[in-house]
C-alpha positions as CSV (number, residue, x, y, z in Angstrom):
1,X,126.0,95.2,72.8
2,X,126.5,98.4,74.9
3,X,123.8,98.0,77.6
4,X,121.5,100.9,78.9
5,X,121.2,100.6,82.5
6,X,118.0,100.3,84.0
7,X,116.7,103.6,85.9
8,X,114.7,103.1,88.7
9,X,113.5,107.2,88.6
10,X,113.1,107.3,84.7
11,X,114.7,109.4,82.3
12,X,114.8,113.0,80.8
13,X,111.9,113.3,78.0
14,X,114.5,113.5,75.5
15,X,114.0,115.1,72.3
16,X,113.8,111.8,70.4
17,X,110.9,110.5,72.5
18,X,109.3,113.7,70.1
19,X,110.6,112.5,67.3
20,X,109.3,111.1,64.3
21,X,111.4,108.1,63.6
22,X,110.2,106.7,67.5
23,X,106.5,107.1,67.2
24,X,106.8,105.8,63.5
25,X,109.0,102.5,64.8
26,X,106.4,102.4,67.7
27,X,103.1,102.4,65.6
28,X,104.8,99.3,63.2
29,X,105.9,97.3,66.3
30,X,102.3,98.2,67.7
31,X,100.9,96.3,65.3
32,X,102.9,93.8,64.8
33,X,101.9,90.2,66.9
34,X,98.4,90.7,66.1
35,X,98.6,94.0,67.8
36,X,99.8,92.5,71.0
37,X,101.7,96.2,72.0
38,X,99.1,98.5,70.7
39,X,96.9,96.5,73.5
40,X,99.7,96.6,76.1
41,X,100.0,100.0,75.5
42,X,96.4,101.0,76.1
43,X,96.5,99.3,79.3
44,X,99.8,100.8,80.9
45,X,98.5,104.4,81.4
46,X,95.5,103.3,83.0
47,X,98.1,101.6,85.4
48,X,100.1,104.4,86.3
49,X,97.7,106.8,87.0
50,X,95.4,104.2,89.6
51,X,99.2,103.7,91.3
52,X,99.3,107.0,92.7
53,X,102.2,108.2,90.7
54,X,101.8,111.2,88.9
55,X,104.4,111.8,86.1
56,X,104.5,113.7,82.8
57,X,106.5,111.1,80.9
58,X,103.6,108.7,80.5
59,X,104.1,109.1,77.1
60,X,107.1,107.1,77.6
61,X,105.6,104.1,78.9
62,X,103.0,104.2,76.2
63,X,105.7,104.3,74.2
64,X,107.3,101.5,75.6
65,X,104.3,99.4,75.6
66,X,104.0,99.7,71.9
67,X,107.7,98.8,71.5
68,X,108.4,96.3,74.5
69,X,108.6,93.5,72.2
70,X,110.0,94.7,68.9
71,X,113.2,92.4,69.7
72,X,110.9,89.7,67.9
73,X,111.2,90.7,64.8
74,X,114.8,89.2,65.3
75,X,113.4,85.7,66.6
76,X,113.0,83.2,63.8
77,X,109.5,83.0,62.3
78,X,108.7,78.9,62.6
79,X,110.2,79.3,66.6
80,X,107.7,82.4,67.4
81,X,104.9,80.8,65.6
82,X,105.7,77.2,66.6
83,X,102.1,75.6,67.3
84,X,103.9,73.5,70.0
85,X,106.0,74.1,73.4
86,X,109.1,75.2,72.1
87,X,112.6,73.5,73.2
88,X,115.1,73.9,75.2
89,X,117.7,75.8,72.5
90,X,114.5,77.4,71.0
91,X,113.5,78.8,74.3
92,X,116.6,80.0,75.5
93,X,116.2,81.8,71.8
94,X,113.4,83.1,72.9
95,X,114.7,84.6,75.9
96,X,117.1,86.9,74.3
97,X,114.2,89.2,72.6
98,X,114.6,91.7,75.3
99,X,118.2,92.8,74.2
100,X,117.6,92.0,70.8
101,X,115.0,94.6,70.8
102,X,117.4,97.0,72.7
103,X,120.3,96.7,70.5
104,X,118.1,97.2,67.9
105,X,116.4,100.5,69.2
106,X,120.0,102.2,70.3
107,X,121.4,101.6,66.7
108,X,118.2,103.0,65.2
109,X,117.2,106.1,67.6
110,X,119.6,108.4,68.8
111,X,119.2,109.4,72.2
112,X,116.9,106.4,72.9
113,X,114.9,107.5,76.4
114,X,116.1,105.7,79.1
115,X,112.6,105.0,80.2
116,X,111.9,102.8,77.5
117,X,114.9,101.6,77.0
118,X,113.7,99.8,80.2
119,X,110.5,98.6,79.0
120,X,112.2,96.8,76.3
121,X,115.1,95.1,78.3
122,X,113.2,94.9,81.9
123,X,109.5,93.9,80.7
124,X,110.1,90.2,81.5
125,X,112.0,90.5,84.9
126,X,110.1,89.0,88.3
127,X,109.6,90.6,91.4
128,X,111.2,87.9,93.3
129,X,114.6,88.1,90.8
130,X,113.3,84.9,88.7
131,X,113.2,86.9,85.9
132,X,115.4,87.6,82.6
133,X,117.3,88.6,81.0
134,X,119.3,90.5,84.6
135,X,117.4,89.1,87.6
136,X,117.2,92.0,88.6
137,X,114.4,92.1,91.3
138,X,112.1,94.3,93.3
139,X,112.2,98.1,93.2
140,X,115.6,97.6,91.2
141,X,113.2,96.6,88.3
142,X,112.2,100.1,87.1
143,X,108.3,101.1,87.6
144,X,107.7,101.6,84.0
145,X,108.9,98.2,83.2
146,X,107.0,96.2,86.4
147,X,103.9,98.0,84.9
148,X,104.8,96.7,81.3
149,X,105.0,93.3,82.9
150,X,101.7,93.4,84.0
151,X,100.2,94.1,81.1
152,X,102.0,92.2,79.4
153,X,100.9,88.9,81.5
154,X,97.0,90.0,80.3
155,X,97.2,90.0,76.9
156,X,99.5,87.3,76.7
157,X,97.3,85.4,78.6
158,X,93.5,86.8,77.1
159,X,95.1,86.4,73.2
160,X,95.1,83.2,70.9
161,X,98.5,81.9,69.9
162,X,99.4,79.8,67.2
163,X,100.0,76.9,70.3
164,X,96.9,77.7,72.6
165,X,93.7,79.5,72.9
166,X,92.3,82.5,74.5
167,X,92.5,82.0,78.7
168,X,89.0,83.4,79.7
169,X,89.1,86.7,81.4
170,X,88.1,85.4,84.8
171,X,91.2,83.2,85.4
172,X,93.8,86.3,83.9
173,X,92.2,87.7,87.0
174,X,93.0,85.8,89.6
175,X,96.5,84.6,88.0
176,X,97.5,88.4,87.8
177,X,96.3,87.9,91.8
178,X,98.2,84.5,92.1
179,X,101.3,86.3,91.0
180,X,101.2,89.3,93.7
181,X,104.7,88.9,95.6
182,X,106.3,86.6,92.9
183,X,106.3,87.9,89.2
184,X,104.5,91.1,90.1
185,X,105.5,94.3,92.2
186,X,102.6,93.1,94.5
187,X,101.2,97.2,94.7
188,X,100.5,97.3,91.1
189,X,99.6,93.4,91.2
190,X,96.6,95.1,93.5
191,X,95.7,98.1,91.6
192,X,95.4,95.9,88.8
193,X,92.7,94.2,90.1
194,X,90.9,96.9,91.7
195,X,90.8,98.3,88.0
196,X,89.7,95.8,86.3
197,X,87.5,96.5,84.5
198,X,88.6,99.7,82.9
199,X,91.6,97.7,81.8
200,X,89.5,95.5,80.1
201,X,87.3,97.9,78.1
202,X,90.8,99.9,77.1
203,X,92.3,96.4,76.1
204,X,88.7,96.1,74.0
205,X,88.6,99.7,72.5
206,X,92.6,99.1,71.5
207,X,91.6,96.2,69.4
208,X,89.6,95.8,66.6
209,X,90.4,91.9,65.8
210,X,89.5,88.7,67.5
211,X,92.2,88.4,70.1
212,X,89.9,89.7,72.9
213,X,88.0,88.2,75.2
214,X,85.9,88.8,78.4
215,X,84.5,86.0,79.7
């Protein structure tokens, strides 16, 4: 697989981040995990602009919130809906969605943005390098992508799975605060919680099924 390598600055708003193959691949992957990415993707502007940094590519990290994790489509169905803790050799399965989902985008869009291209590969990598599938760590990890990770972590955590219910609102909270320093870029971590609430109702309004919850 020939690799994009993660930007740290982002990348050029390239024509095919305007085109109509992207936003069509985005809205299908969007909806597909119950709508995990259309919520993702509804929190990640919110995000960037409480950050401080101003940029006109947020399309781009929209866009790569609705297709972060497209590479499941590749992961077999009884592993990705296993109602139990998956093994070892299932796991490490698992792992390899985020350059599934890249190979998959760079043989399907030409001139895939390097911005997202990041957001599918780098939305599972830790602050403190204890991520996959790089270890890349810190600032290495491009902003769009720590801010994908974020979100990511929420909805996760706030959605039923076929192996575990809903986590209550309240303890997302203060596990997105538990993480500051460790998985999370620990600025963002903070502006996270200082937003709270706004998140919460965008999550709400990008949903219109039963994965959401407040308490």
């Amino acid at each position: 697989m020939t690799v994009i390598f993660p930007s740290v600055h982002g990348a050029e708003n390239s024509p095919s981040a305007r085109s109509g193959q992207l936003w069509e691949l985005a809205k299908q992957a969007g909806e597909e995990l119950d709508g995990h990415g259309r919520r993702v993707a509804s929190m990640v502007p919110l995000i960037l602009l409480a950050s401080g940094y101003y940029t006109d590519k947020w399309v781009l990290l929209a866009l790569g919130g609705l297709l972060h994790d497209i590479g499941k489509r590749q992961i077999p169905l009884n592993i990705l809906h296993a109602p139990r803790r998956l093994t070892q050799v299932e796991w490490l399965l698992m792992r390899e969605h985020p350059r599934l989902g890249l190979n998959f985008l760079e043989q399907t869009v030409r001139g895939l943005p390097q911005d997202i291209a990041d957001c599918v590969l780098l939305h599972h990598e830790r602050w403190d390098g204890k991520g996959y599938p790089t270890g890349v760590s810190g600032e290495g990890i491009p902003l769009f992508a720590r801010i994908i990770a974020i979100a990511d972590f929420i909805d996760a955590l706030a959605s039923p799975r076929s192996y575990k219910s809903a986590v209550p609102m309240s303890i997302v909270r203060n596990l997105v605060g538990r993480e500051s320093g460790l998985r999370f870029d620990p600025v963002l971590a903070n502006v996270t919680l200082l937003i709270w609430d706004r998140l919460i109702q965008a999550r709400w309004r990008a949903d219109m099924r039963s994965a959401f919850t407040n308490r």
